[in-house]
The first five atom37 places (N, CA, C, CB, O) and aatype in JSON, in Angstrom:
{
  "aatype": [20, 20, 20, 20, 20, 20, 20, 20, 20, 20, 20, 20, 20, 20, 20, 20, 20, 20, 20, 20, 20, 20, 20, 20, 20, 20, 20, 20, 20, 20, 20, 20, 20, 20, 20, 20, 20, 20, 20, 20, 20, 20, 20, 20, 20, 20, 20, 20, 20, 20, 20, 20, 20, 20, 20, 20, 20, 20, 20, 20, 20, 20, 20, 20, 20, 20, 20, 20, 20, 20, 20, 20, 20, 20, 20, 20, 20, 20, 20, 20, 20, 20, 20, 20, 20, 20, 20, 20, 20, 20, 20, 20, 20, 20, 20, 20, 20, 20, 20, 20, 20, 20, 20, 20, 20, 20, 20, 20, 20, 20, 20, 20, 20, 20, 20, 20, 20, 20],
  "atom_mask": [
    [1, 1, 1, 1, 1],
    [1, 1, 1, 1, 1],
    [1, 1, 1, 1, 1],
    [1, 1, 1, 1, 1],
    [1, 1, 1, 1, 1],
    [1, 1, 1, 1, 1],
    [1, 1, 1, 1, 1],
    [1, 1, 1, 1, 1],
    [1, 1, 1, 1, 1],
    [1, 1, 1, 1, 1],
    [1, 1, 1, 1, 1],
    [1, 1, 1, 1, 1],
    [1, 1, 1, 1, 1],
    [1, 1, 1, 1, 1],
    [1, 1, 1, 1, 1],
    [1, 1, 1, 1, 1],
    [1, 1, 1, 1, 1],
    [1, 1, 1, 1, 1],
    [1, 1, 1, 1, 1],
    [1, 1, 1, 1, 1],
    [1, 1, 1, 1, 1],
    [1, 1, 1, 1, 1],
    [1, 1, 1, 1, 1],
    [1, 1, 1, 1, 1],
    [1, 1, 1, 1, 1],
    [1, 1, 1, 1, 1],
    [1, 1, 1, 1, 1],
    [1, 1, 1, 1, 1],
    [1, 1, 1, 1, 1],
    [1, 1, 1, 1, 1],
    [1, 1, 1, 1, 1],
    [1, 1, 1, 1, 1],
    [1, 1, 1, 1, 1],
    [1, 1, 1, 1, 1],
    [1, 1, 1, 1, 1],
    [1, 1, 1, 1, 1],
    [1, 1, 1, 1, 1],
    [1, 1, 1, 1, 1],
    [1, 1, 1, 1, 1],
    [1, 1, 1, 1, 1],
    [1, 1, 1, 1, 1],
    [1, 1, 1, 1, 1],
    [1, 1, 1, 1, 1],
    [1, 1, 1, 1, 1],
    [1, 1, 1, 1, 1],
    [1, 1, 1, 1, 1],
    [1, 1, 1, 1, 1],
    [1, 1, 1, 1, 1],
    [1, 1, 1, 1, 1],
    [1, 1, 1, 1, 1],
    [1, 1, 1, 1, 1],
    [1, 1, 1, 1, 1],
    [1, 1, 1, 1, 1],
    [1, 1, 1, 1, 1],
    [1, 1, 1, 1, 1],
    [1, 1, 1, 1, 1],
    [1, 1, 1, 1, 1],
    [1, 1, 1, 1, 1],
    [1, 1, 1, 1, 1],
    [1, 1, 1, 1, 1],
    [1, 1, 1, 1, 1],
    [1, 1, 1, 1, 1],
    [1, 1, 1, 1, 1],
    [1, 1, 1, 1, 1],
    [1, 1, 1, 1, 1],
    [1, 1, 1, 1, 1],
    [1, 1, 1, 1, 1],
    [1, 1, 1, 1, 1],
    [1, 1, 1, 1, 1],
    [1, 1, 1, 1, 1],
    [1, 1, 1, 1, 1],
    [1, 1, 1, 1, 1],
    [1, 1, 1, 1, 1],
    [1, 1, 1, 1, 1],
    [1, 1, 1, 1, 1],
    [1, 1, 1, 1, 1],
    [1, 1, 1, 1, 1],
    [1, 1, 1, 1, 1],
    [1, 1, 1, 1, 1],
    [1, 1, 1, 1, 1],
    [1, 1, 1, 1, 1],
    [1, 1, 1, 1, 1],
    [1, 1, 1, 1, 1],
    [1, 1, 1, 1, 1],
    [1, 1, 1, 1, 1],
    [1, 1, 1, 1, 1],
    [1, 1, 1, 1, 1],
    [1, 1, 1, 1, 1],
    [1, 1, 1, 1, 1],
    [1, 1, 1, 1, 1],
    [1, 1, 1, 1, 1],
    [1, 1, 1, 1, 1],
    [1, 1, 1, 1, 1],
    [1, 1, 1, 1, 1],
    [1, 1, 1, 1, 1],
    [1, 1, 1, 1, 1],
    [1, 1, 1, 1, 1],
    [1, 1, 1, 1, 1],
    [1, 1, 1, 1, 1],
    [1, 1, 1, 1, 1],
    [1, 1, 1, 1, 1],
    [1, 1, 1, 1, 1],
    [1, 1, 1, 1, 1],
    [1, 1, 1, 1, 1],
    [1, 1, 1, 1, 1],
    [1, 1, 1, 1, 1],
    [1, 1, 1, 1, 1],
    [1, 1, 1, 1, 1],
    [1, 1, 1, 1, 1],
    [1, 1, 1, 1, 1],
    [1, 1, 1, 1, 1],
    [1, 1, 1, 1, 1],
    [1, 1, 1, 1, 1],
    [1, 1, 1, 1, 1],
    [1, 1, 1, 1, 1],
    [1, 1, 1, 1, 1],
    [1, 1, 1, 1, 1],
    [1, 1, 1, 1, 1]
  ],
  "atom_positions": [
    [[-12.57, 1.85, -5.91], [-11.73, 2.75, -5.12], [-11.63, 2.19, -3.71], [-12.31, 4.19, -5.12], [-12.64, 2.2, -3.0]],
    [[-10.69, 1.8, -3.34], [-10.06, 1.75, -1.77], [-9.32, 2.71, -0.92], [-9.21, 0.86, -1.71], [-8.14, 3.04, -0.88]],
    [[-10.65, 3.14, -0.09], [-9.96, 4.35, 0.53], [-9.38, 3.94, 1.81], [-10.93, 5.58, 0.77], [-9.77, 3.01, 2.51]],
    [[-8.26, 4.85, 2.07], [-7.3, 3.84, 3.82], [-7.52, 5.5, 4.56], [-4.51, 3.02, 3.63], [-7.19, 6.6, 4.11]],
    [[-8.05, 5.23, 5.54], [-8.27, 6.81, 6.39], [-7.02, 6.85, 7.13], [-9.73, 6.98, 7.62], [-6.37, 5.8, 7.15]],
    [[-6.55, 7.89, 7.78], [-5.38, 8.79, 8.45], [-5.92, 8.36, 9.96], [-5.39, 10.78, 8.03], [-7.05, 7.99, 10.28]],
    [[-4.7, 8.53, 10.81], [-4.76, 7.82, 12.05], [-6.09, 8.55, 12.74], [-3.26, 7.97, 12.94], [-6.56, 9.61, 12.34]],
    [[-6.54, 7.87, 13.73], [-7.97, 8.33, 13.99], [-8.11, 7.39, 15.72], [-9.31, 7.69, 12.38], [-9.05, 7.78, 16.4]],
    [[-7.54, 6.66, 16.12], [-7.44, 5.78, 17.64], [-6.11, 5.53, 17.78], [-8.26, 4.24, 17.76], [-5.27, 6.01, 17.03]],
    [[-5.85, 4.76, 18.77], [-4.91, 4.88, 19.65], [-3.73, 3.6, 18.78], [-5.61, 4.56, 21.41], [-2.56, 3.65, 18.4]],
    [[-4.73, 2.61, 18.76], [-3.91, 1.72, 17.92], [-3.14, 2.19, 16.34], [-4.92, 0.59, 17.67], [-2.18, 1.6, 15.85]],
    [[-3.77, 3.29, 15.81], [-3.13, 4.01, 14.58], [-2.01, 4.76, 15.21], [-4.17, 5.05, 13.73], [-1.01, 5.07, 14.57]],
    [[-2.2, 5.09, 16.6], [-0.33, 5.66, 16.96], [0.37, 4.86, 17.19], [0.1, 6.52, 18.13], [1.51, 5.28, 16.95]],
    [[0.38, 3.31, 17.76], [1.48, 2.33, 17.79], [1.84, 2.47, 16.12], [0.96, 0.63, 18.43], [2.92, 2.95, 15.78]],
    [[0.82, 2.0, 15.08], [1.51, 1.94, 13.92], [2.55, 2.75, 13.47], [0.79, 1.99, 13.14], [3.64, 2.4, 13.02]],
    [[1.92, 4.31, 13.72], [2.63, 4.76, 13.64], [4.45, 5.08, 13.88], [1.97, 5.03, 13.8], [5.42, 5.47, 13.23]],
    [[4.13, 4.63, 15.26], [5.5, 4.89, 16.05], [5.97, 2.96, 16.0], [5.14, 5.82, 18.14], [6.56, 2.7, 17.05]],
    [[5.89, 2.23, 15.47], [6.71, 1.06, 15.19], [6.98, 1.2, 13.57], [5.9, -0.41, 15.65], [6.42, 0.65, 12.63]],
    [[8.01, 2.12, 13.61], [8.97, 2.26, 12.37], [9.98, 2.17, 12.67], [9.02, 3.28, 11.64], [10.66, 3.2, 12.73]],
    [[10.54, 0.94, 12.98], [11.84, 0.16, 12.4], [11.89, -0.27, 11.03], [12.07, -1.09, 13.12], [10.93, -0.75, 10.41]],
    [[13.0, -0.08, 10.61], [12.82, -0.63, 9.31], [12.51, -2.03, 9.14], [13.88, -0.4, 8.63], [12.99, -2.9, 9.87]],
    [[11.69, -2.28, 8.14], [11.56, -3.71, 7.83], [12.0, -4.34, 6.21], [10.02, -3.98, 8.12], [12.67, -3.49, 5.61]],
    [[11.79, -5.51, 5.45], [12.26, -5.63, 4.37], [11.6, -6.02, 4.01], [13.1, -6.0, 4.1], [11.03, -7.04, 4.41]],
    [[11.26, -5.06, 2.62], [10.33, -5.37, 1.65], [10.77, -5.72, -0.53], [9.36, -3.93, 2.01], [11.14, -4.98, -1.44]],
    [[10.5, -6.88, -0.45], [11.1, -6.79, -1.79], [9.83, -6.62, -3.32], [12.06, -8.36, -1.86], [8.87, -7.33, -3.61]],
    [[10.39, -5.37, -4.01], [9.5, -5.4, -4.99], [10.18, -5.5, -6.54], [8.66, -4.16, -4.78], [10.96, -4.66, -6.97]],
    [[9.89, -6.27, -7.03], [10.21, -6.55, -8.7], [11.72, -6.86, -8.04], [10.0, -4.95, -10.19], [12.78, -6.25, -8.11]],
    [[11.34, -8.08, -7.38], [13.12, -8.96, -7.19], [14.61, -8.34, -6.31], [13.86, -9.05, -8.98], [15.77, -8.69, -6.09]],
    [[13.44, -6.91, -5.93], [14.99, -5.9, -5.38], [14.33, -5.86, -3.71], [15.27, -3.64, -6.39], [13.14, -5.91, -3.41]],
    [[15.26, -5.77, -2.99], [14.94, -5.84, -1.67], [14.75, -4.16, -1.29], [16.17, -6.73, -0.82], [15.15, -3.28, -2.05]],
    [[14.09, -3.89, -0.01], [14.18, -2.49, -0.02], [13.58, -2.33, 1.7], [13.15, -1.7, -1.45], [12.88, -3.08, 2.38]],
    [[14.23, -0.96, 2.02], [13.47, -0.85, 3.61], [12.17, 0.11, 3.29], [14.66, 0.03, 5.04], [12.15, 1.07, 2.52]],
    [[11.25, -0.34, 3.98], [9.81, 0.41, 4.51], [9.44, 0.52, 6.07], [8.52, -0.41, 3.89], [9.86, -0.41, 6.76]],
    [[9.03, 1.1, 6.42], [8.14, 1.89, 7.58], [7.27, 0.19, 7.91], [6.81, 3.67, 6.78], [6.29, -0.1, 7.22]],
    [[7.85, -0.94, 9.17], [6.97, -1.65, 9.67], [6.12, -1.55, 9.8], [7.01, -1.94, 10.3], [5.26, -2.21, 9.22]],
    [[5.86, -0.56, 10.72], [3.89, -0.44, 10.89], [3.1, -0.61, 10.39], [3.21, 0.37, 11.0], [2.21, -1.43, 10.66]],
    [[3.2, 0.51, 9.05], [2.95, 0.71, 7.89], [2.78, -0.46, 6.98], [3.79, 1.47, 7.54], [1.74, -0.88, 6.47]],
    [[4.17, -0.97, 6.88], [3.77, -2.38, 5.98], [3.08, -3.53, 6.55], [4.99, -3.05, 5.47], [2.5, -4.43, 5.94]],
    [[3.28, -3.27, 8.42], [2.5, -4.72, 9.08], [0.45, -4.31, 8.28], [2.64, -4.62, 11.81], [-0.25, -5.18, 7.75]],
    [[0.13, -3.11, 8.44], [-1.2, -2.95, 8.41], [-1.74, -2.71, 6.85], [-1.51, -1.8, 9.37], [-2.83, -2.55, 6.3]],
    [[-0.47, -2.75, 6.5], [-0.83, -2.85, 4.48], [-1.05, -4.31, 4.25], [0.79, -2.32, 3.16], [-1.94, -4.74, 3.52]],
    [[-0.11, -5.11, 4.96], [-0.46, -6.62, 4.71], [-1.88, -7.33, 5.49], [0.9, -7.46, 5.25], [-2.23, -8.46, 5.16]],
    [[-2.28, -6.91, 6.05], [-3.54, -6.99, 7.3], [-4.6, -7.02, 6.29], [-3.74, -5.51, 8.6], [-5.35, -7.91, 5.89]],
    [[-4.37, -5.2, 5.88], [-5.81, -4.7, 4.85], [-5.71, -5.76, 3.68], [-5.7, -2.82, 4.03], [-6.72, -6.44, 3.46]],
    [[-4.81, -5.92, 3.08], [-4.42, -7.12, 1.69], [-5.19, -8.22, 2.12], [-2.6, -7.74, 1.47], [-6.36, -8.31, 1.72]],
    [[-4.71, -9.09, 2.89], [-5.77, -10.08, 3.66], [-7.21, -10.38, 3.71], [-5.69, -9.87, 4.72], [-7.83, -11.43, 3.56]],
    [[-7.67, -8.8, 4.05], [-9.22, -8.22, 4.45], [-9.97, -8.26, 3.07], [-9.25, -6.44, 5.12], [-11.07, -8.72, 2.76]],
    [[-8.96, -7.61, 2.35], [-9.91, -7.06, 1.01], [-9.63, -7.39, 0.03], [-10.04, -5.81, 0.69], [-10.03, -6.7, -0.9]],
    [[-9.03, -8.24, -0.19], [-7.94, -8.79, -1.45], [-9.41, -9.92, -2.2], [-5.94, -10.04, -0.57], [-9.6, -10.08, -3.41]],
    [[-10.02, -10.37, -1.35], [-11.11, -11.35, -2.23], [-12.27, -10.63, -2.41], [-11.56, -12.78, -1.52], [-13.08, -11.21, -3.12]],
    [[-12.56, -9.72, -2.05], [-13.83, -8.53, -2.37], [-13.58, -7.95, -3.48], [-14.03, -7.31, -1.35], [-14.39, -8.04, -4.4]],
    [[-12.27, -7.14, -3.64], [-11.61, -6.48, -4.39], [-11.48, -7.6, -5.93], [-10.24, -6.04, -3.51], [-11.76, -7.2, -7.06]],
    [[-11.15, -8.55, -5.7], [-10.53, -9.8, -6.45], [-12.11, -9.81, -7.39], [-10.0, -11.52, -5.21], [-12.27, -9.68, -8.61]],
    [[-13.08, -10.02, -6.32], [-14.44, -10.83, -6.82], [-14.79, -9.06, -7.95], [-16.07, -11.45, -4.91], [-14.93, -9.04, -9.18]],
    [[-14.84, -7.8, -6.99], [-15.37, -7.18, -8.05], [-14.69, -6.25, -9.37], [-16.12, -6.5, -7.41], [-15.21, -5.37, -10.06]],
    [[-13.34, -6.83, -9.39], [-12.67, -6.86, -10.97], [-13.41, -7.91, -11.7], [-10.92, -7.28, -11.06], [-13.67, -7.74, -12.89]],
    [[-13.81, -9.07, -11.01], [-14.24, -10.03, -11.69], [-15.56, -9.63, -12.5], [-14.39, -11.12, -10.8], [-15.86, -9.84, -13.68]],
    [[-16.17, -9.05, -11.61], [-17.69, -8.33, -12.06], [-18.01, -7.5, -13.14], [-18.16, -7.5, -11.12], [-19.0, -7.31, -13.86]],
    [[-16.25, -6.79, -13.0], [-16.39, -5.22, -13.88], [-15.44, -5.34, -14.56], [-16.31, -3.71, -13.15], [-14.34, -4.85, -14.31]],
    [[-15.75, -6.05, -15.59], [-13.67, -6.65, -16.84], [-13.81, -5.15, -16.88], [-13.52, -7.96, -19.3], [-14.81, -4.43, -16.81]],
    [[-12.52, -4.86, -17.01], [-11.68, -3.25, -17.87], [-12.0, -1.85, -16.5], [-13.02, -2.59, -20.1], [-11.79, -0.64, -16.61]],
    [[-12.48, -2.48, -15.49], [-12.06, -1.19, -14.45], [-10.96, -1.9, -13.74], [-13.38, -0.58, -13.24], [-10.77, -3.06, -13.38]],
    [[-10.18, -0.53, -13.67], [-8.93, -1.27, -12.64], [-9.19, -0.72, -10.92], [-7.01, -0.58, -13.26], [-10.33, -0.5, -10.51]],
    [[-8.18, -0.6, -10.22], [-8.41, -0.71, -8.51], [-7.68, 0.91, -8.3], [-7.31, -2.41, -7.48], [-6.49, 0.88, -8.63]],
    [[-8.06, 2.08, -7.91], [-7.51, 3.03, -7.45], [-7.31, 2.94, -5.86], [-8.21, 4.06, -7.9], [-8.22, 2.45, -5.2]],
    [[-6.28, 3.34, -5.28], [-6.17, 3.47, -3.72], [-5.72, 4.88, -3.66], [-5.07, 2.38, -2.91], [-5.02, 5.62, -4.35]],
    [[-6.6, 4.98, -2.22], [-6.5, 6.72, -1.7], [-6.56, 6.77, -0.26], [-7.85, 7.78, -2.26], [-7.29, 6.14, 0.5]],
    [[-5.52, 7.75, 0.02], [-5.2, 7.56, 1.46], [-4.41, 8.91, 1.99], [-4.26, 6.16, 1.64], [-3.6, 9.53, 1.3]],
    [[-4.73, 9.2, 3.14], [-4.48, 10.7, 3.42], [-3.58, 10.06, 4.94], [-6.25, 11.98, 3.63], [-4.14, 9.43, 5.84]],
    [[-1.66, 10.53, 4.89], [-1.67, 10.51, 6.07], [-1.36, 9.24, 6.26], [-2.72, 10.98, 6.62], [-0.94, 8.58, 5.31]],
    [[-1.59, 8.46, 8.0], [-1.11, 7.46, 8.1], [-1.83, 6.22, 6.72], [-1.33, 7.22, 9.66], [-1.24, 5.22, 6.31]],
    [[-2.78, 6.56, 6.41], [-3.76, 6.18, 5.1], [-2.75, 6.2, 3.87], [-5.16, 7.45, 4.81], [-2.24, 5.21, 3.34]],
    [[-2.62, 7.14, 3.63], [-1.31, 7.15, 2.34], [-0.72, 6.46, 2.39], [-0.37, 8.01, 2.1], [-0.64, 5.73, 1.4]],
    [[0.2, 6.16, 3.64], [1.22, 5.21, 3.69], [0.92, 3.72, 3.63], [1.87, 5.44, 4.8], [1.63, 2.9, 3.03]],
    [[-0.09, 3.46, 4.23], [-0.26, 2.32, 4.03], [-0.82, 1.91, 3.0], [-0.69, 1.92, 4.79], [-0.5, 0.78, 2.63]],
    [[-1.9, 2.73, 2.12], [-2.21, 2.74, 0.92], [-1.2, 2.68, -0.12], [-2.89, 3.66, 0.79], [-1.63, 2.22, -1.18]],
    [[0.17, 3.07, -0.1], [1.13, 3.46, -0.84], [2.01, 1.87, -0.23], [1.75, 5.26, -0.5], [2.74, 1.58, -1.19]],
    [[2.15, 1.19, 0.47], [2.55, -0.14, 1.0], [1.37, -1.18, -0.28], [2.1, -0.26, 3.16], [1.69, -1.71, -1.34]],
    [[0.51, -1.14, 0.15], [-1.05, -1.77, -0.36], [-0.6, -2.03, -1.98], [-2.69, -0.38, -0.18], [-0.57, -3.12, -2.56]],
    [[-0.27, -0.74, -2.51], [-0.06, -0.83, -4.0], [0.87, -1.28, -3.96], [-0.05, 0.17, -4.87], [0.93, -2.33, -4.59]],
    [[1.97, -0.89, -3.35], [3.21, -2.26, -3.92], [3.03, -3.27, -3.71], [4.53, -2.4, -3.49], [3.72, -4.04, -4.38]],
    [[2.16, -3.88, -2.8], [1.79, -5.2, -2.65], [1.26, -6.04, -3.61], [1.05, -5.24, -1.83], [1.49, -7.24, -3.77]],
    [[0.41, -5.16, -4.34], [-0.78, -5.32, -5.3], [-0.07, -5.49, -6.8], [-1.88, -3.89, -5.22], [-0.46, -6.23, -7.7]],
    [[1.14, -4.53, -6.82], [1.66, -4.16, -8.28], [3.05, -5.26, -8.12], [2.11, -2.13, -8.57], [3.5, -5.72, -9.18]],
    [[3.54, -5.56, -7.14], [4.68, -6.89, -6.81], [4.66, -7.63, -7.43], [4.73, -7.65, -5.78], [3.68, -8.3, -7.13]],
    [[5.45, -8.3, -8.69], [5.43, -9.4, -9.23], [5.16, -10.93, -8.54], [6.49, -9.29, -9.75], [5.09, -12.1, -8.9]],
    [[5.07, -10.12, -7.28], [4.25, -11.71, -6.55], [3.14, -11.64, -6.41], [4.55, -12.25, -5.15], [2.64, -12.64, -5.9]],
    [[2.41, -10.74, -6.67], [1.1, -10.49, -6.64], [0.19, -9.77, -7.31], [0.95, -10.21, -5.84], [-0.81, -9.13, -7.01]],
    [[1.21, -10.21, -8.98], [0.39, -9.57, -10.07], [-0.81, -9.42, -10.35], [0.59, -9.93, -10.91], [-1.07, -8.57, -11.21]],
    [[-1.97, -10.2, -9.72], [-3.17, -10.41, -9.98], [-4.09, -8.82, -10.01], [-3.61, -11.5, -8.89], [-5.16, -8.71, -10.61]],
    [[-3.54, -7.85, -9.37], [-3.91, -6.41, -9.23], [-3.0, -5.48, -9.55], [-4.28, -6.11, -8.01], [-2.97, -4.36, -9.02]],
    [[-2.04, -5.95, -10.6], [-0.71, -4.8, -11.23], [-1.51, -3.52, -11.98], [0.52, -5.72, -12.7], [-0.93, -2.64, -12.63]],
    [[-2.61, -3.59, -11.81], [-2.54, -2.21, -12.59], [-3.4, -1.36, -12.02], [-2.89, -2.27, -14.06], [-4.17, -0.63, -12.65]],
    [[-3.26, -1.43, -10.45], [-3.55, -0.75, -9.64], [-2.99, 0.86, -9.11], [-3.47, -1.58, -8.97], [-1.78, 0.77, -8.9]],
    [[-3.36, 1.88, -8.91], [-2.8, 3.04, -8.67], [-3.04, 3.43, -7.46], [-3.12, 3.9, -9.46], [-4.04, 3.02, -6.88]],
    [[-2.04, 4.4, -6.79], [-2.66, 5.05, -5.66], [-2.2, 6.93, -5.53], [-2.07, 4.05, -4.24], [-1.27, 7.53, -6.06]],
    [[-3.07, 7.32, -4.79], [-3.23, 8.75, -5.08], [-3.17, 8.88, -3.08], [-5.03, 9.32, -6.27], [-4.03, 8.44, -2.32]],
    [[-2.04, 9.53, -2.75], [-1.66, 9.93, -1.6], [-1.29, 11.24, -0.87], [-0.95, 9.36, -1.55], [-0.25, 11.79, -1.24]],
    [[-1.86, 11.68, -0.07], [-2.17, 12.73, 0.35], [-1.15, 12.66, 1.93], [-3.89, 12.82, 0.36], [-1.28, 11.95, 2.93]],
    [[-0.23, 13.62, 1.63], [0.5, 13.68, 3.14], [1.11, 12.41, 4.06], [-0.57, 14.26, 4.05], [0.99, 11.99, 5.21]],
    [[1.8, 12.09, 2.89], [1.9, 10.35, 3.09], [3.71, 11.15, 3.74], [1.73, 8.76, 0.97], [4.43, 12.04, 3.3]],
    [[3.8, 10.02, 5.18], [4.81, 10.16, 5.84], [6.09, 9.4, 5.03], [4.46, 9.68, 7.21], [6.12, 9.05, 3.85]],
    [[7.02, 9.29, 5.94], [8.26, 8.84, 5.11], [8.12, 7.05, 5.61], [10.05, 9.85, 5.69], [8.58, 6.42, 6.56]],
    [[7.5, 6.78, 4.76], [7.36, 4.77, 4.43], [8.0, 4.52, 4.04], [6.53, 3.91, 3.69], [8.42, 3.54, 4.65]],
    [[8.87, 4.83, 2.82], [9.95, 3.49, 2.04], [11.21, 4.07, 2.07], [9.64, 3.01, 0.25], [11.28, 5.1, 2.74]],
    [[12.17, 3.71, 1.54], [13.6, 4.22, 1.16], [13.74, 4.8, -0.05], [14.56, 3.23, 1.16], [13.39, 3.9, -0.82]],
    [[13.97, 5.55, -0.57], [14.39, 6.52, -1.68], [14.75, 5.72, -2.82], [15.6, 7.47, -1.29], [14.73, 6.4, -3.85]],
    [[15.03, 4.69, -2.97], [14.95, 4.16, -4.08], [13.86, 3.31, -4.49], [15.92, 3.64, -4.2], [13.53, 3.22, -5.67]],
    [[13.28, 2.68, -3.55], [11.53, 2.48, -3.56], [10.76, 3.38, -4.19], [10.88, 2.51, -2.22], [9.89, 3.1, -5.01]],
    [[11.11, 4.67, -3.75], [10.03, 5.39, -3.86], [9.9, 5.97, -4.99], [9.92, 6.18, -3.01], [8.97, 6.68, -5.39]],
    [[11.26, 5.53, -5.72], [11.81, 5.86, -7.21], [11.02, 4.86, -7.74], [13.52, 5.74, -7.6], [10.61, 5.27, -8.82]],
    [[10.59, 3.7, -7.5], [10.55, 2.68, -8.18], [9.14, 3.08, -8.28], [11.07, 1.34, -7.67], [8.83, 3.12, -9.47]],
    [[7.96, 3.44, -7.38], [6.76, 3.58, -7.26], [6.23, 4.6, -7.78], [6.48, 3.5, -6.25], [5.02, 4.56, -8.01]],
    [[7.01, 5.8, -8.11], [6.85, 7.02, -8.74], [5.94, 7.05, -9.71], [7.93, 7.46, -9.23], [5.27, 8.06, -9.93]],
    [[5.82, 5.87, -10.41], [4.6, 5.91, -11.8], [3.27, 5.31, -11.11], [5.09, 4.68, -13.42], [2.2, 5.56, -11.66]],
    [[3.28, 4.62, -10.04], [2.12, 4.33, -9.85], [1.82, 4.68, -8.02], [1.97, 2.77, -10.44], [0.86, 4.14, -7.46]],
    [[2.53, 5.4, -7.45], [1.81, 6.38, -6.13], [2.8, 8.16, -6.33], [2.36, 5.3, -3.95], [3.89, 8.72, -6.43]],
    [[1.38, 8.3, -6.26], [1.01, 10.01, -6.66], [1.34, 10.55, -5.64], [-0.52, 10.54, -6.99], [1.22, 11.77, -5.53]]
  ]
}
């Protein structure tokens, strides 16, 4: 389980408030998301992607849940498309469970993510 906590310092309100749209493509389709959001989903990916990596390795047949409340959701809900992206199948069968998650993607994204963020 990867939990992403809700804004909590000062630097979680720039994220917040740098939402320009940016472009994010998942399963070959291009789409707008919440910058901030996606700059600090790609950050955490970075951070935890070989921890995470090493302990699927440890535990065949558990998969990766993400949970995130809030500015947490969102980026948790970024995180899994990252994870479930045909460019970065190595963690596709990852889920996330989001709590008060702000407006991150575009409406047809969010169509697309519907089976795997809650």
């Amino acid at each position: 389980v990867v939990v992403v906590r809700g804004s909590m310092t000062v630097s979680d309100l720039w994220t917040d408030l740098n939402c320009k749209p940016d472009t994010f493509i998942f399963h070959r389709k291009s789409y707008h998301v919440h910058s901030g959001m996606l700059q600090s989903a790609r950050e955490l990916d970075s951070e935890i992607r070989p921890l995470v990596l090493s302990l699927l390795e440890e535990n065949k047949g558990f998969t990766t849940v993400v949970v995130g409340h809030s500015l947490g959701a969102g980026v948790g809900a970024l995180l899994t498309a990252i994870w479930c992206s045909e460019q970065r199948g190595d963690l596709s069968e990852t889920t996330c469970y989001a709590f008060g998650t702000p407006c991150v993607a575009s409406y047809d994204l969010c169509k697309e993510l519907h089976p795997i963020v809650t």
